[in-house]
C-alpha positions as CSV (number, residue, x, y, z in Angstrom):
1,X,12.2,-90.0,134.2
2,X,14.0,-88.3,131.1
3,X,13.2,-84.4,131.2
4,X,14.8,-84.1,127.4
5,X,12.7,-86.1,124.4
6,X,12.9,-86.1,120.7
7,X,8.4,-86.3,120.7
8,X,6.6,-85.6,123.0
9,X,2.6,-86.6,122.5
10,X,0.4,-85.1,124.8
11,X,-2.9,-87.1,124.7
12,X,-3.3,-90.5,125.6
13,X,-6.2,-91.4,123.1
14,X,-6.5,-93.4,119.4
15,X,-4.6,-90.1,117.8
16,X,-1.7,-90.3,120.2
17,X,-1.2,-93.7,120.8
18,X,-1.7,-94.3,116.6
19,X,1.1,-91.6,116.5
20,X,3.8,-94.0,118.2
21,X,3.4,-96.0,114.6
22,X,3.9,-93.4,112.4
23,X,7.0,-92.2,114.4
24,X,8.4,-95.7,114.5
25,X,7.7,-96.3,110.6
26,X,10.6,-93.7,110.0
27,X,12.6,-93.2,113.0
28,X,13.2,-96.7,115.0
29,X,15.5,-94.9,117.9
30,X,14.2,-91.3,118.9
31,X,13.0,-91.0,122.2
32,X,9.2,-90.8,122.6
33,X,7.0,-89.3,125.7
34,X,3.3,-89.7,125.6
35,X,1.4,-88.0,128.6
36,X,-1.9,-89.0,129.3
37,X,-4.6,-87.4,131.3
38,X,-6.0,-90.5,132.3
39,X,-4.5,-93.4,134.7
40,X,-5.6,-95.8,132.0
41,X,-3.3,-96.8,128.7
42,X,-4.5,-95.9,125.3
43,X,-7.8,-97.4,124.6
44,X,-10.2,-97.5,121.8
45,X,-13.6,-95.6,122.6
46,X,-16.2,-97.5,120.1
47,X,-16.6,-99.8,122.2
48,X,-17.7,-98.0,124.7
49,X,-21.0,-97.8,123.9
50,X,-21.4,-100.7,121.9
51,X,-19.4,-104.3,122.1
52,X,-18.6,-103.6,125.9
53,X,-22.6,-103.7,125.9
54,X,-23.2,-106.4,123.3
55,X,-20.4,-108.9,125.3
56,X,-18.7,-109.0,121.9
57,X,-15.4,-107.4,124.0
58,X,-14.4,-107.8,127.4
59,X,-12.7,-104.6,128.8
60,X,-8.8,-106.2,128.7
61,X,-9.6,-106.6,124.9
62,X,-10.1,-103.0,124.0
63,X,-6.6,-101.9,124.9
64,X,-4.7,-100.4,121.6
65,X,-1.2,-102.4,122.8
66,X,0.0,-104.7,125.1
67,X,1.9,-103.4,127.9
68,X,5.0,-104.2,127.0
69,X,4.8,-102.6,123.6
70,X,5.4,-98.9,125.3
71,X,8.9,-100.0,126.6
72,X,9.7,-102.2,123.8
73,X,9.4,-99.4,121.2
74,X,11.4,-96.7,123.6
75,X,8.3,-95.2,124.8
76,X,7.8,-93.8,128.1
77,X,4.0,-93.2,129.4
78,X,3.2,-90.5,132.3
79,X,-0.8,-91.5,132.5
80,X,-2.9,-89.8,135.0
81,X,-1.5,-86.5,134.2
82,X,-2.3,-83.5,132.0
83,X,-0.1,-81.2,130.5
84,X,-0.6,-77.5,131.5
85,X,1.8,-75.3,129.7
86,X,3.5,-75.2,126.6
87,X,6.0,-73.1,125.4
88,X,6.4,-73.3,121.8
89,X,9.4,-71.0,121.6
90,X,11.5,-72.6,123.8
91,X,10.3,-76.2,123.2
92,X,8.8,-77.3,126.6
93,X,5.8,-79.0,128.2
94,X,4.7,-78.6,132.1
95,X,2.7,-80.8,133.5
96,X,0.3,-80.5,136.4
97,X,2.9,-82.4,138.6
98,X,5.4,-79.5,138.0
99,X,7.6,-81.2,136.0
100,X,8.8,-80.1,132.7
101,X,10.2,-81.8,129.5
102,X,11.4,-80.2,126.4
103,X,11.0,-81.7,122.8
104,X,12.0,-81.2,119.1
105,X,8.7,-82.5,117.7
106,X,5.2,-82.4,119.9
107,X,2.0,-84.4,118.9
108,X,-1.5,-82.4,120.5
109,X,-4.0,-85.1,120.9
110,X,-5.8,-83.8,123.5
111,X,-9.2,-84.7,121.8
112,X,-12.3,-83.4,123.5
113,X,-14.4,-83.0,127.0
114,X,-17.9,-83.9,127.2
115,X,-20.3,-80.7,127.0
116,X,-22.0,-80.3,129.7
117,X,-25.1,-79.1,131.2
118,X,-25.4,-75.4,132.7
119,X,-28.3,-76.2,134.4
120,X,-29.2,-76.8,138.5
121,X,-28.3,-80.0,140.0
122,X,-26.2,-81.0,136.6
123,X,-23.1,-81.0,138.9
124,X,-24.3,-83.9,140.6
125,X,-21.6,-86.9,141.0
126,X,-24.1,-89.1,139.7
127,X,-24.7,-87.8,136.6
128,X,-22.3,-89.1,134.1
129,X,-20.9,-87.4,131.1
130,X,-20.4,-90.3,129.1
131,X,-16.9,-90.1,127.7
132,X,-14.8,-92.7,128.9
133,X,-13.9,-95.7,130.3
134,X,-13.8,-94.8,134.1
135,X,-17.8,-93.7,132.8
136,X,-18.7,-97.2,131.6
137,X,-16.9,-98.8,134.9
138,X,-19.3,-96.3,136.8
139,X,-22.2,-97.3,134.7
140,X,-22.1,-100.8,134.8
141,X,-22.3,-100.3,138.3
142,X,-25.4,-98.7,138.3
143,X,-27.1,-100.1,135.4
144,X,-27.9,-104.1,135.8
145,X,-30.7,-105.4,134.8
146,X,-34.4,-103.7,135.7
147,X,-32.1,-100.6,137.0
148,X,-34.1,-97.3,135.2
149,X,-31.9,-94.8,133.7
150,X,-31.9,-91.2,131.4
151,X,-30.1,-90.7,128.8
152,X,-30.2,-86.8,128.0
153,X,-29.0,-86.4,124.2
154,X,-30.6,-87.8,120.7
155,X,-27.4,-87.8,118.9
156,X,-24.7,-90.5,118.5
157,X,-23.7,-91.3,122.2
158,X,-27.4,-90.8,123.4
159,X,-28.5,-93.4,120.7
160,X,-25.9,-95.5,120.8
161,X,-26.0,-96.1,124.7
162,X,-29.5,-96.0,125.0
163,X,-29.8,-98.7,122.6
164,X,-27.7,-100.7,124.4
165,X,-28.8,-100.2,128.2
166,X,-31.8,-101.5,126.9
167,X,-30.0,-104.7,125.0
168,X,-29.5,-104.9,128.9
169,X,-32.5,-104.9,130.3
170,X,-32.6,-101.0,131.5
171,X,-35.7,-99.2,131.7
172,X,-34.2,-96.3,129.3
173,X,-36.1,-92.8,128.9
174,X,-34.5,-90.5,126.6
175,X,-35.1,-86.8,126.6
176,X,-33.3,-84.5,123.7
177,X,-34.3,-80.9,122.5
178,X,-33.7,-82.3,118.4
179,X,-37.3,-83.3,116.9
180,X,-36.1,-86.6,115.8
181,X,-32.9,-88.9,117.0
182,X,-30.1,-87.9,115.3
183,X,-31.2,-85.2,113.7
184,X,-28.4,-83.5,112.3
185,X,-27.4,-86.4,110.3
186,X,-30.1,-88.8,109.7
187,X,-32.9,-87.5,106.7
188,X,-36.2,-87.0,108.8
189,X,-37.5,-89.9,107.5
190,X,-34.9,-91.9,108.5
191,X,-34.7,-90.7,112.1
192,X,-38.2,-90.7,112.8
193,X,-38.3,-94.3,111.9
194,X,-35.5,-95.3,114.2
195,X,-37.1,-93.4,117.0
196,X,-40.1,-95.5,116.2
197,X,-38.0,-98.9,116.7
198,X,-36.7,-97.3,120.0
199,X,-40.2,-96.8,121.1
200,X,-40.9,-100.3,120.0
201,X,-37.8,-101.9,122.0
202,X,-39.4,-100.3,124.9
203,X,-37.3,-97.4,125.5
204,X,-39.6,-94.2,126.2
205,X,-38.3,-90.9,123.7
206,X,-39.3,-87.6,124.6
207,X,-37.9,-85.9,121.6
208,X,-38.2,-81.7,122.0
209,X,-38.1,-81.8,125.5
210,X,-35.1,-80.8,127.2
211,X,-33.6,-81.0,131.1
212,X,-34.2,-77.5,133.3
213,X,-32.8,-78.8,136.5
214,X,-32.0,-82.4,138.5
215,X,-32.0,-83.4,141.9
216,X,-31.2,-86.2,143.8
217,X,-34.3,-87.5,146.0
218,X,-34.3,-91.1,148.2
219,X,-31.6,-92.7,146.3
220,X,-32.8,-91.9,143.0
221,X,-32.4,-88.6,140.3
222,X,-34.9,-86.5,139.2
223,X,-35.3,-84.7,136.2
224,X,-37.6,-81.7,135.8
225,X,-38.1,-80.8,132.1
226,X,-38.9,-77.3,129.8
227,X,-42.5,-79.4,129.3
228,X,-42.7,-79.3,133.1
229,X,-42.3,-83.5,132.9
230,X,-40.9,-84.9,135.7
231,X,-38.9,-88.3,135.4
232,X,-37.3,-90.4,137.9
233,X,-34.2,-92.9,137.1
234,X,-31.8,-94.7,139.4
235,X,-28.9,-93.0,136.8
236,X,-28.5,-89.9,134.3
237,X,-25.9,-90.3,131.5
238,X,-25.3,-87.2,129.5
239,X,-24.6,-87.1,125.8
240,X,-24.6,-84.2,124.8
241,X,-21.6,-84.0,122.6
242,X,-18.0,-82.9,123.2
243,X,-15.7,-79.4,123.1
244,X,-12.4,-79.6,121.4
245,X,-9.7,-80.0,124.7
246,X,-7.9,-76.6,123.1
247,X,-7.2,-74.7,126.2
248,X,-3.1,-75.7,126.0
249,X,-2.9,-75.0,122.8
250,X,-4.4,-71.8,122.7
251,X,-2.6,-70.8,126.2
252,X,0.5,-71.3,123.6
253,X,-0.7,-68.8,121.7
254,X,-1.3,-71.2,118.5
255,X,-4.5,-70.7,116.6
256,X,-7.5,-72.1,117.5
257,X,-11.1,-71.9,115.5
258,X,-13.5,-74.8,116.5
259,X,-10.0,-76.8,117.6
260,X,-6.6,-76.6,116.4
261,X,-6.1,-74.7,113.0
262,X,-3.6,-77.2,110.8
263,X,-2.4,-77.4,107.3
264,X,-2.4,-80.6,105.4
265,X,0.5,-82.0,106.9
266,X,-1.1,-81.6,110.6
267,X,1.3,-78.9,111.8
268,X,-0.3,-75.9,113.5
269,X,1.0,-72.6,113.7
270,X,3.4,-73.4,116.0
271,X,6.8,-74.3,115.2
272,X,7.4,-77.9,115.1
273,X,3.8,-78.0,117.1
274,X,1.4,-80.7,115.2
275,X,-2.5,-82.0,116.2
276,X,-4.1,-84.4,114.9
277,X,-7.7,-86.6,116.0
278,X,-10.9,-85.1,117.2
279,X,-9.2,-81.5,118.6
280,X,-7.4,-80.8,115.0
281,X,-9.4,-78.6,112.4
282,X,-7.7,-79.6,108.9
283,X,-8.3,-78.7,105.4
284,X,-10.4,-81.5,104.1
285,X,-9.2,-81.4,100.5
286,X,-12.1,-83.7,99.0
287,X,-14.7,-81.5,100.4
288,X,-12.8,-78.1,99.6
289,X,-13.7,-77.2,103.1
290,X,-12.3,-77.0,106.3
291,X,-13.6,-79.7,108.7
292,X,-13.1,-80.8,112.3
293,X,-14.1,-85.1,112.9
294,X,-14.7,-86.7,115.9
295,X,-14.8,-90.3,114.8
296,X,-12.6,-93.0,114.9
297,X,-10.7,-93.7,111.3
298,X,-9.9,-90.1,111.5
299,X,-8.2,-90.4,114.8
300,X,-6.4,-93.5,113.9
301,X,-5.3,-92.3,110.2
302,X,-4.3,-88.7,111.3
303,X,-2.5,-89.7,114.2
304,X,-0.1,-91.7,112.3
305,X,0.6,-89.5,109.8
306,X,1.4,-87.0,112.1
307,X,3.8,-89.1,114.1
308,X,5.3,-90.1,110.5
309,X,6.1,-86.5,109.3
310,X,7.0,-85.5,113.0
311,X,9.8,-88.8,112.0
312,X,10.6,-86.3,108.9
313,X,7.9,-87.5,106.5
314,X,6.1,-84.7,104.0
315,X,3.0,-86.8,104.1
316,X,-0.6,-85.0,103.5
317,X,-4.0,-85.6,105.1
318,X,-5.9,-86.4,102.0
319,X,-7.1,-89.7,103.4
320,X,-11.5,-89.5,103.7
321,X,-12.3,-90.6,107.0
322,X,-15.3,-93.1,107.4
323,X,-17.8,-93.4,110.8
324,X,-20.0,-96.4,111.7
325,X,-22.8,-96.8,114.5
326,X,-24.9,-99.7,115.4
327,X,-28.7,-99.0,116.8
328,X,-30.0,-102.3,116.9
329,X,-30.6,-104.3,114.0
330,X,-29.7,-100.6,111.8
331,X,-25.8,-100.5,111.1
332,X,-24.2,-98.4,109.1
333,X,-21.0,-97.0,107.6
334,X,-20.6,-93.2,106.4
335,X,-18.1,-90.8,104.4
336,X,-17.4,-87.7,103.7
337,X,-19.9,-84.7,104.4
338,X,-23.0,-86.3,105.8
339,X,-25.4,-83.7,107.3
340,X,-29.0,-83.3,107.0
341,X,-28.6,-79.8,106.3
342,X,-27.5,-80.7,102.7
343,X,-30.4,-82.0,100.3
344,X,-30.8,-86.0,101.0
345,X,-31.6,-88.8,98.1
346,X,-32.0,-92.2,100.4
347,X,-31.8,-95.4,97.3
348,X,-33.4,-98.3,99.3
349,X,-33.6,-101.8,99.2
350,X,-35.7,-102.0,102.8
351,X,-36.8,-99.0,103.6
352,X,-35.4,-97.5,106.5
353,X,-33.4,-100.5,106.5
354,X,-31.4,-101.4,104.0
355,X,-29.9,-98.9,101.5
356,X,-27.9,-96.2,100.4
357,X,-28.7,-92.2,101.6
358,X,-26.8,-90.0,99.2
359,X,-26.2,-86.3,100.6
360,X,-26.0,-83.3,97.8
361,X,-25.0,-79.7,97.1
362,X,-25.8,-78.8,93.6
363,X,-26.1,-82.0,92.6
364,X,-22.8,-83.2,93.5
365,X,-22.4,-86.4,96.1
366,X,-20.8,-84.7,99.3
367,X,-21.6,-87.6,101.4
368,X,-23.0,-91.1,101.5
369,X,-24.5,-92.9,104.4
370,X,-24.3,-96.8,103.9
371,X,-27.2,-98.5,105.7
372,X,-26.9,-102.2,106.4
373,X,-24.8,-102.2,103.1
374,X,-21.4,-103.1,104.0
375,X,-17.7,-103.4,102.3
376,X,-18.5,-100.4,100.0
377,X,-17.1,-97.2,101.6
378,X,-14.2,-96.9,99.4
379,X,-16.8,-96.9,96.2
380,X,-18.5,-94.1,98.2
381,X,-15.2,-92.4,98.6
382,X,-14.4,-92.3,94.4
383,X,-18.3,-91.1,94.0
384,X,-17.9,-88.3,96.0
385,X,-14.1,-87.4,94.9
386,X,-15.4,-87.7,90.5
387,X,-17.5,-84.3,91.7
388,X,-19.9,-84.7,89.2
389,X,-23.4,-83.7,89.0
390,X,-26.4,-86.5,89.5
391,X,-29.8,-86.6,89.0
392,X,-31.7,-89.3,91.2
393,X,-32.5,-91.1,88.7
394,X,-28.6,-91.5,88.0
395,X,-28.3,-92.7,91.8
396,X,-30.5,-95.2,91.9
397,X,-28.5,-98.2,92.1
398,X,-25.5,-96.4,91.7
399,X,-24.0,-98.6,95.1
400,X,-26.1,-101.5,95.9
């Protein structure tokens, strides 16, 4: 292998591997190096937890590019590895083989790490922190049909793969220290009605209630809660959210505050250093705030505006990302700043259903949750960027 490249991307995820595009859109011959902690190529995560489940995608299907697209676009992957040094100054990248490569332009995509549990017993190899796809290979295994699992976490992994375990036939407890599913962005309202469908479905919530310690006992896992509850499952998938994979980058000396600090052209403080997807903290110019997203459109829209001003472009980051989920028969789209912290107008059609939830700081639209309501993000996008002030009366109807 080359040890000299024009880019090097170190991440193997949506951001990296949507960086090869940007790159290529301005600069067809420049030698490109993507290193990738895991042995698989890029991937999309959505599916993850939801059409892998549904049968909607078969694993071969979720795979960003075709093999052959690496090579064919002058590519070279080293999967499988993780890079352990970089030295901005004098433009190189060590990996955990040894080996060293230097660069002109370098990607970090290094995304996140799932949180997890200080706790006794949460060390145990079968307790999976549900991240990738090596997890949902491992899962599968475990999970068939009348297997019994725990899912520890209420928010958007811990919904989202509870729901669909039990699409499966999995006896499902959950067990989450928020008072609702979802909490932090779903009204009260809202959440508490969802948790009521999951109870319907049949999966059993324990919402305030969270793990002191597990154990492994005759082939099964055992968790002991603060409530001094006791379940029993034949699995225990954690979701309990992930930290921003920062340790390279800070080892580099660049500046790090809840993930990599960038400016609106994704380069960090480092020269010719740039970082874009779920580890990049970037000035969200809409909001007027700055804002780290760990969801999909970001990861894809970033990365390839990195890679393109890597290429020489002067592009910026003014693009809204949107995120979707899917528990059940709810679906929904969102933009912008959508947190239950902020004061919550939900316009609906079905309650709890079918409709728009509009979140507000003094008055003005800083986010807008579209439930069941589809095809209407970028109208949600305009409302939030006109700033204005609204009344609820003004919202009703507003996006139908």
């Amino acid at each position: 292998m080359k040890k000299g490249f024009r880019y090097v991307i170190i991440g193997g995820g949506l951001a990296g591997a949507s960086a090869i595009k940007g790159i290529r859109g301005r600069d067809k011959e420049g030698e490109v190096l993507l290193i990738g902690a895991e042995s698989e190529r890029p991937y999309d995560r959505p599916p993850l937890t939801k059409k892998l489940w549904f049968g909607k995608k078969k694993v071969e299907e979720i795979y960003l590019y075709e093999p052959g697209y690496y090579g064919e676009n002058g590519v070279e992957l080293k999967l499988g590895t993780k890079a352990v040094k970089l030295d901005p100054v004098g433009k190189t990248v060590t990996d955990d083989t040894g080996a060293g490569f230097s660069y002109e332009k370098l990607l970090i995509a290094t995304g996140g790490t799932p949180r997890k549990l200080d706790l006794p017993g949460a060390d145990i190899d079968d307790i999976i922190y549900y991240r990738n796809l090596g997890d949902y290979t491992r899962l599968r295994e475990r999970a068939g049909k009348g297997a019994s699992a725990i899912v520890v976490g209420g928010g958007f992994i811990g919904s989202e793969i509870a729901a669909s375990l039990n699409m499966n036939g999995v006896d499902v407890t959950m067990v989450f220290p928020s008072p609702y599913i979802c909490h932090k962005v779903f009204p009260e309202g809202l959440g508490r009605a969802l948790q009521a469908e999951f109870g319907k479905r049949g999966i059993k919530v324990f919402a305030s209630e969270s793990p002191t310690s597990f154990a492994g006992s005759g082939g099964k896992l055992v968790a002991r809660t603060t409530g001094e509850m006791v379940f029993q499952a034949d699995v225990v998938i954690v979701g309990a959210g992930i930290l921003p994979a920062t340790d390279l980058a800070r080892g580099a000396g660049l500046k790090v505050e809840d993930g990599i600090i960038v400016d609106e052209f994704m380069r960090t403080s480092g020269p010719d250093v740039y970082a874009a997807g779920d580890v990049a903290n970037f000035p969200y110019k809409e909001l007027g705030k700055r804002m780290r997203v760990e969801h999909w459109d970001n990861a894809l829209s970033q990365g390839e505006l990195a890679g393109a001003n890597m290429a020489g472009g002067a592009e910026p980051y003014y693009h809204m990302p949107y995120f979707f989920s899917d528990l059940f028969d709810f679906g929904y789209e969102a933009v912008g700043e959508v947190s239950s912290s902020l004061e919550t107008f939900a316009d609906w059609q079905e309650e709890n259903m079918k409709g728009v939830v509009y979140y507000l700081r003094e008055g003005r639209v800083r986010g807008v949750m579209l439930c069941n309501i589809w095809d209407k993000v970028d109208e949600a996008r305009e409302l939030i960027k006109k700033g204005e002030r609204f009344t609820y009366s003004d919202l009703k109807g507003k996006i139908k």
